[in-house]
NUVEXFI-658229 format. One record per atom (N, C-alpha, C): residue in three letters; x, y, z. Coordinates in steps of 0.1 Angstrom, whole numbers, padded with zeros to 4 digits, always signed. Each point is the difference from the previous one (the first is absolute). Layout:
NUVEXFI-658229
AlaXYZ...
This chain:
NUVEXFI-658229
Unk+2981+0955-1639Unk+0001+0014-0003Unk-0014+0006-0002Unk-0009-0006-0007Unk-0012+0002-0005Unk-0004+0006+0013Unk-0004-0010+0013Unk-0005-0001+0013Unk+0006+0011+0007Unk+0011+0004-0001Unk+0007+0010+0006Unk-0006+0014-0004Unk-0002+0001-0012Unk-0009+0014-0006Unk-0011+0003+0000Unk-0006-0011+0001Unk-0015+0002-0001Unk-0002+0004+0017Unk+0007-0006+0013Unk+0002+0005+0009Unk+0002+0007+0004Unk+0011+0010-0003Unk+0008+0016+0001Unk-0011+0011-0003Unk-0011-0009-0015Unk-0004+0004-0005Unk-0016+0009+0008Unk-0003-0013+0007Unk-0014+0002+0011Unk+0005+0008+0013Unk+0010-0003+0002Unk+0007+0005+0019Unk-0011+0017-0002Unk-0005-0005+0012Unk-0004+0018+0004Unk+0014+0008+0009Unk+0004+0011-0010Unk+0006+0007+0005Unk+0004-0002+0018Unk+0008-0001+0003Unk-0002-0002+0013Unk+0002+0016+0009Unk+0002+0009-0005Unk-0005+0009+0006Unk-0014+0006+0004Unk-0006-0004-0012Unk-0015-0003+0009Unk-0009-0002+0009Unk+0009-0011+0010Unk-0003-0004+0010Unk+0001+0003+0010Unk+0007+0013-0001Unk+0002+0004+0006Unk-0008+0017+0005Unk-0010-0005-0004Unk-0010+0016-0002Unk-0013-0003+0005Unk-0003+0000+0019Unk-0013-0004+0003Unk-0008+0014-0002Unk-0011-0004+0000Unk-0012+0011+0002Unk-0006+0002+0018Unk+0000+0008+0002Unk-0005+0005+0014Unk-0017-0001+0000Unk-0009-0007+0003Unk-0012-0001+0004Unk-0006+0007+0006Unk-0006+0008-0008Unk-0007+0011+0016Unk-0019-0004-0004Unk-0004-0005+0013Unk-0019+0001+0000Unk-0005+0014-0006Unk-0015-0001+0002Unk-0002+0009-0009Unk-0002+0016+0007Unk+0003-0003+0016Unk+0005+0015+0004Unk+0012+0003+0003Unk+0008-0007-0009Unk+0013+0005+0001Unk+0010-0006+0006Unk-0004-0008+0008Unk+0009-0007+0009Unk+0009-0015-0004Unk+0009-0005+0001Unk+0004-0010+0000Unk-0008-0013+0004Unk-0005-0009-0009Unk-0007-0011+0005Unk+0004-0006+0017Unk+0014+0000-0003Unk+0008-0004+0015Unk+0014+0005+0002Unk+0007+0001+0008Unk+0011+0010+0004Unk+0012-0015+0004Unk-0003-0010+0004Unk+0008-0008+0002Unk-0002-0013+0005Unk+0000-0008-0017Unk+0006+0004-0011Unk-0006+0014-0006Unk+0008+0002-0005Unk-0006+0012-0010Unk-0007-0001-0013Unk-0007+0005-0006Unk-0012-0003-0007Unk+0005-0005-0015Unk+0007-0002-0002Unk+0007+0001-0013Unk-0002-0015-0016Unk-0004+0005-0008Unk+0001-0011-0017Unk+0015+0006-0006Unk-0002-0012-0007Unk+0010-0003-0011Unk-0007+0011-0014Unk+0012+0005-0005Unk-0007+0007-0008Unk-0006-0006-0008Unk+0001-0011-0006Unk-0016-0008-0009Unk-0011-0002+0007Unk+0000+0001+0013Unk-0013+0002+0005Unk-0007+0015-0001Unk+0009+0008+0006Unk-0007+0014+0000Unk-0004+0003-0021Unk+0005-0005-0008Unk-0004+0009-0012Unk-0011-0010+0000Unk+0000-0014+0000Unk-0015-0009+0001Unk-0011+0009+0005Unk+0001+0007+0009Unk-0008+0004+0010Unk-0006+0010-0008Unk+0015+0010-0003Unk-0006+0012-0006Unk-0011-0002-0013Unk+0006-0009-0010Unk-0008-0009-0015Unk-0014-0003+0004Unk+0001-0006+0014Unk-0016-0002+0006Unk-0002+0008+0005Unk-0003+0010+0001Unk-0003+0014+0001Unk-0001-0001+0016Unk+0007-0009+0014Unk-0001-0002+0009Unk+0000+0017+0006Unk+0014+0002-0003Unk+0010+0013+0009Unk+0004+0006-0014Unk+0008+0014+0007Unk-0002+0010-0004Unk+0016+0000+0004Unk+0010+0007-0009Unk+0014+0002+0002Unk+0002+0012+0003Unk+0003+0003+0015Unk+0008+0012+0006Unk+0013+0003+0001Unk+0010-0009-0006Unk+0012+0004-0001Unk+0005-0009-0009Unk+0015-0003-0008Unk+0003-0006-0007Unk+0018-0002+0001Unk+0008-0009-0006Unk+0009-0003+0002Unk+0005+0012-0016Unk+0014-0002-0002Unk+0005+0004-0014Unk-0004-0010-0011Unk+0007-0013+0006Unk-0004-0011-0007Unk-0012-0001-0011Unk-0006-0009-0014Unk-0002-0001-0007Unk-0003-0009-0009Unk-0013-0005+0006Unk-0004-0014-0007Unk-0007-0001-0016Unk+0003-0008-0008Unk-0006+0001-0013Unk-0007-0014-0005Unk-0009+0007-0006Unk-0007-0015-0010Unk+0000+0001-0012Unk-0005-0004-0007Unk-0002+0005-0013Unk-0006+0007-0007Unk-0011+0005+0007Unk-0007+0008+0000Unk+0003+0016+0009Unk+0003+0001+0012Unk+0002+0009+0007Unk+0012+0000+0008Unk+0004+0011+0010Unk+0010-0002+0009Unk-0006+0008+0013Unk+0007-0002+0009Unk-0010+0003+0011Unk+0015+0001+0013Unk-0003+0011+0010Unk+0012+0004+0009Unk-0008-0009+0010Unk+0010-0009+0006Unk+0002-0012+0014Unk-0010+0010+0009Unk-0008-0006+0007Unk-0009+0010+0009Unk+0011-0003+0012Unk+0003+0010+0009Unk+0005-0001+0015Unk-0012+0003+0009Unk-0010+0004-0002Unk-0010+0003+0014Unk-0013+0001-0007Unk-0010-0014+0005Unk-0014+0000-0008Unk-0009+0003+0014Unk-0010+0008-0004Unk-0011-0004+0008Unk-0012-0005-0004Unk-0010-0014+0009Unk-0009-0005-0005Unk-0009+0007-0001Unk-0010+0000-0013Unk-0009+0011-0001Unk-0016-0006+0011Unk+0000-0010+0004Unk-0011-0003+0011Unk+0005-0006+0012Unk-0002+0002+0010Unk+0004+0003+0018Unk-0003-0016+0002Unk+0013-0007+0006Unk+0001-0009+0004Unk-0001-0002+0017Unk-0011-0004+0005Unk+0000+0005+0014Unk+0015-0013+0008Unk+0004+0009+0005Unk+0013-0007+0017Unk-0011-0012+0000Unk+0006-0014+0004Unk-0002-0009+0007Unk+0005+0005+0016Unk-0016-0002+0006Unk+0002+0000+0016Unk+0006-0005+0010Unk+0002-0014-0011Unk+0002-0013+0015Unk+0017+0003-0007Unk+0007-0006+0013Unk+0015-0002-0005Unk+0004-0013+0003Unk+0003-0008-0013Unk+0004-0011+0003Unk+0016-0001+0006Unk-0003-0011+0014Unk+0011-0007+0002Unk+0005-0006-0003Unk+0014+0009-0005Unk+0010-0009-0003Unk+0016+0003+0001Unk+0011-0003-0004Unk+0012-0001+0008Unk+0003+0014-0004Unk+0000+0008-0015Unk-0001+0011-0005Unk-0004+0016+0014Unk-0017-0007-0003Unk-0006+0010+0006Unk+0003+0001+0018Unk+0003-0013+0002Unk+0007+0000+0015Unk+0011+0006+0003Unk+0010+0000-0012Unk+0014+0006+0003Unk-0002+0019-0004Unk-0011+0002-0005Unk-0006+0014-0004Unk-0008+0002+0013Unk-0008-0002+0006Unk-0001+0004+0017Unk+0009+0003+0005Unk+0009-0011-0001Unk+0013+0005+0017Unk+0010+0005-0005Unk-0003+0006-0012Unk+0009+0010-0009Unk+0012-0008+0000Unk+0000-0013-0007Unk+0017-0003-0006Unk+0003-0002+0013Unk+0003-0004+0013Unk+0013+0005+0008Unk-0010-0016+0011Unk+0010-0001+0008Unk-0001-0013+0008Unk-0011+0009+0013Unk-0009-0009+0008Unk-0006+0009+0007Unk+0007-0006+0014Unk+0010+0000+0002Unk+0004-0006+0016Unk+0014+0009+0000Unk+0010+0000-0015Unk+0010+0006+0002Unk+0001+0012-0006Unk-0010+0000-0009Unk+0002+0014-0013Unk+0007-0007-0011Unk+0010-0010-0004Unk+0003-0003-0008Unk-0004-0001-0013Unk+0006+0003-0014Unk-0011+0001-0011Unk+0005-0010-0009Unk+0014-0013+0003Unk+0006-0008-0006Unk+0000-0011+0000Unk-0006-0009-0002Unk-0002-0020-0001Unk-0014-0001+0008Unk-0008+0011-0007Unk-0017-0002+0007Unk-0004-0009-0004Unk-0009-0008+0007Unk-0006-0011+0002Unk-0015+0003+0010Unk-0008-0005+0000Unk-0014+0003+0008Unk+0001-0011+0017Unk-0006+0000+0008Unk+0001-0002+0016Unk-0017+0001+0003Unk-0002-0011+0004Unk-0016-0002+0008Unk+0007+0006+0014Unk-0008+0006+0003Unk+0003+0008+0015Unk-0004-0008+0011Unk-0015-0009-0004Unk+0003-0008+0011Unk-0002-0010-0010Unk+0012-0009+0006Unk+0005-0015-0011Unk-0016-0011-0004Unk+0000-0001-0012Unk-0007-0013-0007Unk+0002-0007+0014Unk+0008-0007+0004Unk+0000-0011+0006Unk-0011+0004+0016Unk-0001+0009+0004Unk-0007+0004+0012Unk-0014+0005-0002Unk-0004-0002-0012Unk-0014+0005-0006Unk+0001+0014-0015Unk+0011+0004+0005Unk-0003+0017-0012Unk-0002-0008-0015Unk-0009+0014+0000Unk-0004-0006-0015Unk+0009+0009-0009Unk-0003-0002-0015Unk+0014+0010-0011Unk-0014+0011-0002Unk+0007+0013+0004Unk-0017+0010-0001Unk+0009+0012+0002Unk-0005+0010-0006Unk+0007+0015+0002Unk+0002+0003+0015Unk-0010-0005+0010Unk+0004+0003+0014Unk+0012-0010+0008Unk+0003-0008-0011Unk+0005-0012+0012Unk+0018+0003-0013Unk+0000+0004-0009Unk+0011-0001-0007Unk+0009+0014-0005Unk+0016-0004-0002Unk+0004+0011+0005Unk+0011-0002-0013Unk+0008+0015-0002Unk+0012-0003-0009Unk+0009-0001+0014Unk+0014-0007-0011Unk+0006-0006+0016Unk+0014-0002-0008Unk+0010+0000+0003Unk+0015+0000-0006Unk+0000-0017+0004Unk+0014-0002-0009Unk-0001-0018+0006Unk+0004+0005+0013Unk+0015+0003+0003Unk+0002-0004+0012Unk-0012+0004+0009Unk-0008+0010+0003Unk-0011+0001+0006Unk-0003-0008+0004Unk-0009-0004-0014Unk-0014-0016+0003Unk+0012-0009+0005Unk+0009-0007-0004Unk+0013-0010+0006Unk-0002+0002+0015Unk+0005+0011+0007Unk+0002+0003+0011Unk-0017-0002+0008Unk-0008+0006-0005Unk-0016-0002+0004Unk-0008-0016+0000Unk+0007-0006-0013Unk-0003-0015-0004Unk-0016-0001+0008Unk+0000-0008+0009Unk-0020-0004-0003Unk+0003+0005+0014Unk+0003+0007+0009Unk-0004+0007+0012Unk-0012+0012-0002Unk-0004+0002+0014Unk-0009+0010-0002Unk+0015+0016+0001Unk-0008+0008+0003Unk+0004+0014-0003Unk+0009+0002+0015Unk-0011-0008+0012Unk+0006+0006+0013Unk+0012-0009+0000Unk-0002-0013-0004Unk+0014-0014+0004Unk+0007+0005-0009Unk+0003+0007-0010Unk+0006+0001-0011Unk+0013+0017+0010Unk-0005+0005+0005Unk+0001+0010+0006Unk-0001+0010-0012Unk-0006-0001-0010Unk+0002+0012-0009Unk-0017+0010-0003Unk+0002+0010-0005Unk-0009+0010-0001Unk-0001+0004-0009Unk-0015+0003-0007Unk-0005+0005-0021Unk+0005+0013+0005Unk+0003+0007-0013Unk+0001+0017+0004Unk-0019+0000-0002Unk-0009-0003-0008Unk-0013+0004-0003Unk-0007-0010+0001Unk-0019-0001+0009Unk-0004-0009-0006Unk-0001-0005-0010Unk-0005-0012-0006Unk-0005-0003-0014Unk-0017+0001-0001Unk+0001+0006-0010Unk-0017+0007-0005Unk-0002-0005-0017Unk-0010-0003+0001Unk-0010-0004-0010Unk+0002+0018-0011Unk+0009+0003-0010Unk+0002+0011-0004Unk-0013+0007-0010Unk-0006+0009-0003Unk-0007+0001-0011Unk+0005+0006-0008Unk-0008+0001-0015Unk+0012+0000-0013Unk+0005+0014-0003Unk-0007+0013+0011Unk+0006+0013+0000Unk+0013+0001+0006Unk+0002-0011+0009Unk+0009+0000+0011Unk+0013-0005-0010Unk-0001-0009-0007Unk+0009-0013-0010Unk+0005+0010-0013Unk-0012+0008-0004Unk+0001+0013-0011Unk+0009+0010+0009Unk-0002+0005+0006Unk+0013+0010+0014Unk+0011-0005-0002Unk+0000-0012+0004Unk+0011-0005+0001Unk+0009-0003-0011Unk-0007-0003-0009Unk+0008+0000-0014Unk+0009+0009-0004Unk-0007+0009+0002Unk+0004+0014-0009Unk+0016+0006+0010Unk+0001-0007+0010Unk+0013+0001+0004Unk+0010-0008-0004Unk+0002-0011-0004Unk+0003-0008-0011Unk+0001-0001-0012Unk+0009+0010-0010Unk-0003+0005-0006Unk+0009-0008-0012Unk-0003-0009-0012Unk+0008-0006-0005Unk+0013+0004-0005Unk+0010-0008-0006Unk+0011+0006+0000Unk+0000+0008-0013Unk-0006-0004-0010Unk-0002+0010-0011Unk-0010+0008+0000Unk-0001+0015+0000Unk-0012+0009-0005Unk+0005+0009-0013Unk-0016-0003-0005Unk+0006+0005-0015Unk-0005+0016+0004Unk+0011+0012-0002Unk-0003+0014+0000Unk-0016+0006-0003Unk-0005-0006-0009Unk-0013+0001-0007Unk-0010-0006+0010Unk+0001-0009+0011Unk-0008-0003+0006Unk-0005+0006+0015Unk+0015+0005+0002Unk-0002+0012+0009Unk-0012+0009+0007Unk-0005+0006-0006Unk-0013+0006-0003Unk-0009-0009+0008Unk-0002-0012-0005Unk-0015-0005+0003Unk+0006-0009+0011Unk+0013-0001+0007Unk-0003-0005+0013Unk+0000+0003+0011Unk+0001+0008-0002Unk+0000+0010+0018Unk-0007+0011-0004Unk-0010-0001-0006Unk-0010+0017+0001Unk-0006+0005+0011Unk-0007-0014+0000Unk-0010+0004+0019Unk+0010-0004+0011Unk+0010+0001-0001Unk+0010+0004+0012Unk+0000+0014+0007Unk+0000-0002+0013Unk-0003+0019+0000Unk+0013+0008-0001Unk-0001+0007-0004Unk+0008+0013-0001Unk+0007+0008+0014Unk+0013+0000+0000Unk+0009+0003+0012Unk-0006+0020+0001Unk+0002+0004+0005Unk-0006+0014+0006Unk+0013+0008+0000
C-alpha cells in the first residue's frame, strides 16, 4: 500500500504530455516542417529558465513549483539563429520525403519499401540516384531486373534532393495534430492567393 501511494503520489499528470511546444528559429520559422519542430513541454520551460527562447504563445494549462506557476508554453522561438544543415542525409525517412510518400513506378503510398533501380547484384550502388520508394508488390514484381527486363517505368528520375527541396516538401505533409496556436508561424511565407 505504502508503494502504491508514494507512486500515485510522483505520476506526472498525464495530461501533460500531452502539450508539445512548436520550435520556431530565430526568424520565425520552424526548425523543420517534417518532422515538425516540436519539445515536450519540460523541455520548452528548460529553455525558457535558460533564457534560450522567448514564449510566443501558450497553452491554458498550468504548471507549478513551489515557488512559482508558469502557463505550458505552445510556440517558443530560439532567441539565436540556428543555421539549416545543407547536406541531406540519406536515409529511408528523407528518401520516402523525396518521392513524396507514394511508390515511384505505381503511385502507390501503402507497404513502401525502397528499390535500387539498377539492382546491387549488376553493380548499382544504395545512393539517392540509384534508389527509389517502391510499394512491395512493385519492388516483388521488379525483384533484381533492370527497368527495361522488368518492363516497368519511374514516374521521376531519382536526384540527390537539397534541404530547401526536403523543407517544400514537408510542409505538404502536414502532421496529424496542429495545435490552433501554431497556425500563425507555419505557413507565413506561403504566398498569398490574389
Amino acid at each position: 500500500m505504502d508503494g502504491d501511494f508514494r507512486t500515485e503520489f510522483v505520476r506526472e499528470p498525464v495530461a501533460l504530455k500531452q502539450f508539445p511546444a512548436l520550435v520556431l528559429n530565430a526568424d520565425y520559422r520552424p526548425l523543420s516542417y517534417y518532422p515538425l519542430s516540436l519539445w515536450p513541454w519540460q523541455d520548452a520551460i528548460k529553455a525558457v529558465f535558460l533564457d534560450r527562447v522567448d514564449i510566443l504563445a501558450h497553452y491554458d494549462e498550468v504548471v507549478r513549483s513551489q515557488r512559482m506557476e508558469i502557463q505550458v508554453p505552445s510556440v517558443v522561438v530560439l532567441r539565436e539563429f540556428v543555421k539549416p544543415r545543407k547536406r541531406v542525409a540519406f536515409t529511408r525517412f528523407n528518401l520516402f520525403l523525396r518521392d513524396e510518400f507514394a511508390c515511384q513506378y505505381c503511385g502507390s503510398r501503402h507497404d513502401l519499401t525502397f528499390d535500387h533501380v539498377v539492382p546491387r547484384k549488376l553493380g548499382g550502388v544504395t545512393s539517392w540516384e540509384n534508389v527509389v520508394a517502391a510499394c512491395a508488390p512493385c519492388n516483388l514484381r521488379k525483384g533484381s531486373k533492370t527497368l527495361r527486363l522488368s518492363g516497368m517505368k519511374l514516374r521521376q528520375t531519382p536526384r540527390r534532393p537539397d534541404a530547401e527541396l526536403l523543407r517544400n516538401l514537408g510542409r505538404r505533409f502536414p502532421p496529424n495534430h496542429l495545435h490552433e496556436s501554431w497556425l500563425d508561424y507555419l505557413y507565413w511565407d506561403t504566398e498569398l492567393d490574389a
